[in-house]
Structure formats: structure tokens, C-alpha cells
N, C-alpha and C positions, 0 to 999 in steps of 0.2 A: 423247345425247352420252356417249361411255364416255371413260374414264380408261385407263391401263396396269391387267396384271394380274400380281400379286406371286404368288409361288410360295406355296403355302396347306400349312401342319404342319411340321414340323422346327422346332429353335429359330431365333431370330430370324436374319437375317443382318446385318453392315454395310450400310448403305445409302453412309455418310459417313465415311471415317478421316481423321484429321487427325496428322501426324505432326511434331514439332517446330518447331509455325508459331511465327514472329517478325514483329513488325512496331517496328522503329524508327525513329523520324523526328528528322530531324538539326535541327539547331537554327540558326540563322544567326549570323552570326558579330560580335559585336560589336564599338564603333565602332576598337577597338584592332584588332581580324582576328584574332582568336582566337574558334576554336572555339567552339561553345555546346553543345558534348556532345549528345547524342542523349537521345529522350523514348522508352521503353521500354516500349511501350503495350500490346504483347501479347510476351510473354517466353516460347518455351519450352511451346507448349500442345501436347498431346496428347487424342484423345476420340474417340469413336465413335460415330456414330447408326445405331440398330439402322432395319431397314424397316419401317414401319409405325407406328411409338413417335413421343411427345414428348417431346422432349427441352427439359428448362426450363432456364434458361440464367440463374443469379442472381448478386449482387452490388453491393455502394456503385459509384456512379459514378464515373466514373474509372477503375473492375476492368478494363476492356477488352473487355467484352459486345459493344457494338456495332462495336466495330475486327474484334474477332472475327469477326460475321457479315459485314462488307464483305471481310474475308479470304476468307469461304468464297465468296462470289458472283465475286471477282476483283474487284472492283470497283477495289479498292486492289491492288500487287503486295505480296508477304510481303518480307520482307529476309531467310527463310530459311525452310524448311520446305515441306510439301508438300501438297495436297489429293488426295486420291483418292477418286472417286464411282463404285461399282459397277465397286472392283476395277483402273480405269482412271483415270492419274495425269491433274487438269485440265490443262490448256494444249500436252498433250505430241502426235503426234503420233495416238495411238489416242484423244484426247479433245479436240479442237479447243473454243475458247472458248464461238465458237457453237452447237456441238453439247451440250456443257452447261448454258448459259443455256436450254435450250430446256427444258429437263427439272428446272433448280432455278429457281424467282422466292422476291420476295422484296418484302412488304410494310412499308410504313415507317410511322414515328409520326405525322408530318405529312403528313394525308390531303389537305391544298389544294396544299401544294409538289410531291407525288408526279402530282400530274393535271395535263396542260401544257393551260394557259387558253384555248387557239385551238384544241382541239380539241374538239368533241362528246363526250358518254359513250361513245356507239356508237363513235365512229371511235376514242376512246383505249383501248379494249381490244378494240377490231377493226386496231388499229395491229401489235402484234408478230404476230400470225398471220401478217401480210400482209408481213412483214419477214423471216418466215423461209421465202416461196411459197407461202402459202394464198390461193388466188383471192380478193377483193373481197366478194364476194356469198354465199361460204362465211364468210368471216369475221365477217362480218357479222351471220351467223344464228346462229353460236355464240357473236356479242357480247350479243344479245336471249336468248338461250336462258340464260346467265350472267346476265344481268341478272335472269332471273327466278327464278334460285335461290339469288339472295342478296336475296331478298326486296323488288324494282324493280321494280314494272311498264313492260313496256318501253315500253310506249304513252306513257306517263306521263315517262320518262324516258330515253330512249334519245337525243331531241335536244336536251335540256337544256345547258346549259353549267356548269362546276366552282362558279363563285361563285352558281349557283342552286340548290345543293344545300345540307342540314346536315354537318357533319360528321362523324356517323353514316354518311349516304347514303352521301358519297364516301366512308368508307372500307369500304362495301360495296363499292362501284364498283372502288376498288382492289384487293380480295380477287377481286371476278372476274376483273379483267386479271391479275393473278398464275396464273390458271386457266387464261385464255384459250390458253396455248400446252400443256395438259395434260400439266403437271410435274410430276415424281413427287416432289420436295422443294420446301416453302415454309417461308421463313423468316422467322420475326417479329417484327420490331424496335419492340418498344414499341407493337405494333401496336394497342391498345385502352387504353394509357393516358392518352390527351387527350380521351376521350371521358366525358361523362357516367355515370356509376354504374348507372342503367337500361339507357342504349343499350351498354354496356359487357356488361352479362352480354346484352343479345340477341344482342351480336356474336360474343360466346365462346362461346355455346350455338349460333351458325349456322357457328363454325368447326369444333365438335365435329362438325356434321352434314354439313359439306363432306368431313372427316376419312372417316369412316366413309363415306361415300359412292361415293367418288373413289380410295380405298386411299391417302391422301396421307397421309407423314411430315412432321413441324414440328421445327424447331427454333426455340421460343419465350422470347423474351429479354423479362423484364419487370422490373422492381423493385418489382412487387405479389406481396409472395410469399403471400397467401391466392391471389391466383389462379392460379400458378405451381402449387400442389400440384393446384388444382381439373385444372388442362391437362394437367399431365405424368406419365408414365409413369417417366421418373428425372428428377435434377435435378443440374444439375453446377453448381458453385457458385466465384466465380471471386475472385482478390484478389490487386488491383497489377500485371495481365497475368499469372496463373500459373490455373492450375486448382489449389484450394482442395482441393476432395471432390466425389466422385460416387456417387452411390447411387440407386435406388430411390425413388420419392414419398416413399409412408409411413414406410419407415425411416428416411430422413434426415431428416425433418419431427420423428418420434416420439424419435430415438437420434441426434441430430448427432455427428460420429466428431472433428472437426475443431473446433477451438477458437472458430475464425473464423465457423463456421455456427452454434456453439452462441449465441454474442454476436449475430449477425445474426437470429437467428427467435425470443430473449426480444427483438430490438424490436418484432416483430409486434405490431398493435391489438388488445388484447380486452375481453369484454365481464363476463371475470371476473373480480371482484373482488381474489383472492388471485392475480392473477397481476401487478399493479400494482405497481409499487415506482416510491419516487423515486430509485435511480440510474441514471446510464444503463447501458445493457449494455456498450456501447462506448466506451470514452472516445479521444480526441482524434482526430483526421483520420488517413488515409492519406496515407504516407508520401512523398516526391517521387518520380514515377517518374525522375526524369532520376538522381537516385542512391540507387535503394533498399538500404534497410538490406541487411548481411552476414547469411547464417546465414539463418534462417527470417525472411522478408520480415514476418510478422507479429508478430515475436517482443517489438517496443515496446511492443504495444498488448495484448498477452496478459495473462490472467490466471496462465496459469501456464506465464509462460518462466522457463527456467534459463541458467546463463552457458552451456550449449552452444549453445543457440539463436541467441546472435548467430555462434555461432563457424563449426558446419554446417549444411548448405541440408540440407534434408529432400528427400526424393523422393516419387513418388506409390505409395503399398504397399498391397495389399489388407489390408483391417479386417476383415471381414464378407464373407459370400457376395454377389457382385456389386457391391461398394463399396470407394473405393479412395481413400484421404484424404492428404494432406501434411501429415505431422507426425510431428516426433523422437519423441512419446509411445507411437505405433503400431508406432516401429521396434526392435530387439532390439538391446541392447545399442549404444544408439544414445548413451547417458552422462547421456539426459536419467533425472530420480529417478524418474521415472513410467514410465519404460519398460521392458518384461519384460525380463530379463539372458535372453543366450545361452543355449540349450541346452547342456548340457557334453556 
């Protein structure tokens, strides 16, 4: 079974641009019939996945990670903004729905709800081949041949049903059908965090090897951020529906540029001693999305806002060679005391 083949030297290209996606969801109306204003879920994202690369996708709950990936699959409509995969706008007429779903999947956190219970292992990822005119008995062989490279014997389990498996199993199971219609993007939604701590790193060590295999791109959405730097190649880091910072693994890990990431990765576990304190990094909740704060959405919970922060939104600005952060501190002459003054 081969996959597609990506153009091999030059720097990377787009695979994924995403250009001022929104998704707002309106609120009903209470029992007087007024409005309930709108929930603000993804505000305003912009980003890019290079070919080939992981792309880690972090943030508190609530950020808008996984609104975001149901944006990019269509799952959900945007209330504004646009997808484009390989240069070609989704849903438009040179990229029909179907023609895209064929090429992007997309695995989910809950590996019992993603597998529908009346079907077989074999027929539920011999199911989309056979949806998009792959004869029966071809699909079928590519269902066994996937099953045995995400480590199923298919003898063993090809007639099985979902509630005879572990949860490990099936979310093998689900990473083949994601395969099964050989898509050049797979997206992963928490896809290894209900899983055991063992079965966890053999799944993330059999998706690095599906990765490299297959020439497949990810975009990996977790809020384990040890294992987010292990996955990804950069990491875009997300808060109250905006893109926070984007950089590079190591560099954002090692030189957080952005306030928000710096507070989010001293909450990281470790196992050294001097990195231990009793406060928190982060103090008090994010903010409502139905009306987030004026000025820099993080500017409550900052260490070091200034009254400009409630006053102006920041934009996303390059800091660093291929990293690009939201924050008045980065910006020139932006009024905040930390910020380099104008060039004269």
C-alpha cells in the first residue's frame, strides 16, 4: 500500500493556510426574547501547516483547539474566514467537500464514540473507501493490511466488534480508518489522552512511524505539553479563541516570546526539585468568551500588563526567526514600558 508523494528539497511548503477563521455560536434567547449574545469560540485565527511537519496545537480548555480542528475538517461551518488545502479554497468549486475529506481525516479522543457499534473492525474502516468507489473486496484488503500496521492482527481482529476491544486497540483501529482513504493530513484531537500512560507512548511512537512512513502531516492538538514537544516540529499555542505564539518546538519550549506561554509551561510536571514553587503560575480562570476583555484578551491575568493592554489588541508580529507572538511587549512603540521605542 503506498501513500501520496510530496515533492522531496526546497523549503517546506503550505500544506494548510488558514486565514481569519471565526466561529461564533449564538446563544438563545432568554425567557424575556432578548438576545443571548454570541460565545466566541474561535476569534480571528490565522496559521499555517507546513508539508510534512507537526504541527502542536496547545492551550487551557476552553482556548478553542478543538473548535478549531472541527473548523478545519468542515465539520462545523466558520461564521467567517477561510480554509485552503494545497493552494485550493475548501468547499469552493476547485475543492468540493468530498474531495477534501478524502485527503484530510481526522482522529478523535473518544476511541468507543468514533467506532459505530453495528459495524465490524473490518467493515468500519473498509466503510469510507467504499463511500468514496473503492470496490468491496479492495477495501477490504486495505482494511486487514491497516490493521496490521497499527499493530492488529487481523486474523485476531478484523471480525471483532468495538466493545470487544481495549481502548488502546480501538484507538489503533481509528488511526487505520483515518488511513484507510490515504490522506495526506491527519488531525489529532486529543487523540492519546484517555489512554493509559504505557499504551500512550506505544501509540505516539506508532504514529511517529505511520508519520514517516506514509509522508503524512498532523496537526496535533493535546494539553499534554511533555508530549506535544515529543510530536511536534512547531507549536502554536492558543488563548480565549486567538493564536497566542508560534514557533519552533525547542524554541518556544526553551524562550517562551509570549506571556501566556511563559505562565503555561512553568505549569509543566517535573521532577526537579528547584523548579517547584508553591504559587501558581497562572492565577484565576479565563475570561468569558461571550465578552472577552478590551485590549490584550490576556491582559487580567498577566504578569506584566500595563494600562495600554486593556486599552490595544496586539497583533501577531514576528519575535524571532520563524516565530510570531501576540503581544504589546514585542511591538515598537506600542506604549507598553517593555516595548523597544521607534527607530527615529
Amino acid at each position: 500500500m503506498t501513500m501520496h508523494d510530496d515533492d522531496v528539497g526546497g523549503p517546506a511548503q503550505p500544506l494548510l493556510t488558514i486565514r481569519g477563521l471565526q466561529k461564533h455560536f449564538p446563544l438563545k434567547k432568554d425567557l424575556l426574547g432578548r438576545a443571548g449574545g454570541v460565545v466566541r469560540a474561535v476569534d480571528g485565527v490565522d496559521f499555517e501547516v507546513l508539508k510534512g511537519e507537526t504541527l502542536g496545537v496547545v492551550g487551557e480548555s476552553g482556548c478553542g483547539k478543538s473548535t478549531t480542528a472541527r473548523l478545519l475538517m468542515h465539520l462545523i461551518a466558520p461564521t467567517a474566514g477561510e480554509v485552503v488545502f494545497d493552494g485550493r479554497v475548501v468547499g469552493s468549486r476547485d475543492l468540493p467537500l468530498k474531495d477534501f475529506r478524502r485527503q484530510v481525516q481526522m482522529v478523535f479522543q473518544d476511541s468507543y464514540a468514533s467506532l459505530n457499534p453495528r459495524l465490524t473492525i473490518e467493515d468500519s474502516i473498509a466503510f469510507g473507501p467504499q463511500v468514496h468507489g473503492v470496490r468491496r473486496r479492495e477495501a477490504v484488503e486495505r482494511a486487514r493490511d491497516l490493521l496490521a500496521r497499527v499493530g492488529l492482527e487481523p486474523s485476531r481482529f478484523a471480525e471483532r466488534w468495538p466493545h470487544e476491544l481495549s481502548g488502546g486497540q480501538r484507538q489503533r483501529v481509528n488511526i487505520a480508518r483515518a488511513l484507510a482513504l490515504q490522506p495526506r493530513l491527519v488531525i489529532l484531537d486529543e487523540a492519546v489522552s484517555a489512554l493509559d500512560k504505557s499504551v500512550e507512548a506505544q501509540v505516539i511512537n506508532l504514529l511517529q512511524q505511520l508519520k514517516a512512513e506514509f509522508g503524512l502531516t498532523y496537526v496535533f492538538i493535546s494539553h499534554d505539553l511533555h508530549v506535544v514537544r515529543y510530536m511536534s516540529d512547531r507549536v502554536m499555542v492558543m488563548y480565549l479563541g486567538q493564536v497566542a505564539e508560534v514557533g519552533p518546538a525547542d524554541a518556544l519550549y526553551d524562550e517562551p516570546a509570549h506571556p501566556y506561554t511563559q505562565a503555561l509551561l512553568s505549569s509543566m510536571p517535573s521532577m526537579d526539585p528547584d523548579r517547584r514553587t508553591e504559587e501558581a503560575p497562572l492565577a484565576g480562570d479565563p475570561p468569558n468568551p461571550i465578552d472577552p476583555p478590551s485590549g490584550c484578551r490576556f491582559h487580567p491575568r498577566c504578569a506584566h500588563a500595563a494600562p495600554v493592554c486593556s486599552q490595544r489588541a496586539p497583533v501577531l508580529l514576528p519575535v524571532a526567526p520563524l516565530r510570531v507572538a501576540r503581544c504589546l511587549v514585542h511591538e515598537a512603540g506600542s506604549g507598553h514600558p517593555l516595548a523597544p521605542a521607534l527607530a527615529a
